[in-house]
N, C-alpha and C positions, 0 to 999 in steps of 0.2 A: 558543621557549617557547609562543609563541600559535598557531604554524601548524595545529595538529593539535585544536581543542579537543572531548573527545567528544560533550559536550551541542547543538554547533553542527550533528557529525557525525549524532547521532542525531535531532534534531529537523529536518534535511533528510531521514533517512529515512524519516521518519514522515511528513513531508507529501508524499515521494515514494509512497511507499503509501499512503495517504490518495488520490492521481491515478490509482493502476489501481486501486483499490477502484472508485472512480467509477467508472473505463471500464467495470467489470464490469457493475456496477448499470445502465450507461445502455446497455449493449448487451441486458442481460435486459428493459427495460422497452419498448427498440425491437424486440424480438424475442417481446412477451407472447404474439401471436397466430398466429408462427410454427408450421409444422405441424413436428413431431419436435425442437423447438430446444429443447433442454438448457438449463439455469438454469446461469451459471456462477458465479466465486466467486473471492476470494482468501483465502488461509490470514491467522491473527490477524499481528498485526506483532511481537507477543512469538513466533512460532514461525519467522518470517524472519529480524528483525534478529541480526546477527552484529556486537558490541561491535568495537574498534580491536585488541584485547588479543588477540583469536581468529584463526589462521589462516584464512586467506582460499582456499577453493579454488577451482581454475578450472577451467572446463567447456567443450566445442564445443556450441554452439547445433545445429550440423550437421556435416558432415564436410567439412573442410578451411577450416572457419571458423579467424578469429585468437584465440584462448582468450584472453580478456579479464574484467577481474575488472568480478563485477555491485557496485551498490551494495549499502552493507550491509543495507536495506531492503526489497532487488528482493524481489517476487514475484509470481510468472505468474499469469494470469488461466486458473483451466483450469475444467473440468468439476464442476459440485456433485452430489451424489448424494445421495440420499434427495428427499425430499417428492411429493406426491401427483401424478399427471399426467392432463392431460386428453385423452379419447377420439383427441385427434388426436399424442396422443406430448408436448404439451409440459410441462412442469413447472415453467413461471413463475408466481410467485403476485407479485401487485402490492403485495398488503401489505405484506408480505415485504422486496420491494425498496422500498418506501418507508420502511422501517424502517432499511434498511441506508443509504439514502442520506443519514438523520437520523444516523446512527453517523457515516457518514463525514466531514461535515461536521464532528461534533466530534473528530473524530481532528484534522481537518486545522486546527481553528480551536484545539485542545494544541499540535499541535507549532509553530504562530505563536507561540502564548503563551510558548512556553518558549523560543523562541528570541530574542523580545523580551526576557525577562529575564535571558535570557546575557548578551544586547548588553547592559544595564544594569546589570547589578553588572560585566562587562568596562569599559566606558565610566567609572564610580564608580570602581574600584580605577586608573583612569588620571589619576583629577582633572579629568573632564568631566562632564557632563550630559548 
């Protein structure tokens, strides 16, 4: 009855994404000054997560990789497109990425919260504390 519960599912997702947001943000701010370095990015977490309910497809990373299902939350860190770039090709902007890494923090300090209140009415409806 307990093993599968989705709110536990999804708020491990969410702070799993929440981890490669960061990675993205902390490679575009070590990379501000790079010549030709691309801003990159990851898509929102509503356009990743896939619910328990949804088929799960599986993909090769490469060829002749083991097709292995990602989390419901995976999403790549790839390439952002648009914003303004300087003379030398790059299109990091610092504000930018300090904005995104104030996001990410509250994405990641949600999906704690919510998974502390799982555990708490779980813990309640068992007759603990």
């Amino acid at each position: 009855m307990f093993e599968n519960l989705e709110v536990f599912r999804m708020s491990n997702a969410m702070a799993t994404h929440a981890g490669t947001k960061q990675a993205a943000v902390s490679q575009n701010i070590a990379n501000a000054d790079t010549p030709g370095y691309r801003a990159r990015g990851v898509l929102p977490f509503r356009d990743v997560y896939e619910p328990a309910s949804s088929a799960v497809q599986l993909r090769a990373t490469r060829p002749g990789h083991l097709n292995a299902a990602q989390s419901p939350g995976h999403a790549e860190i790839q390439i952002r497109d648009g914003g303004p770039s300087t003379p030398n090709g790059n299109n990091v902007s610092l504000e930018l990425e300090m904005f995104q890494a104030i996001e990410v923090k509250r994405q990641h300090e949600r999906a704690v919260s919510i998974y502390k209140s799982a555990l708490n009415v779980l813990r309640s409806s068992l007759g603990r504390r």
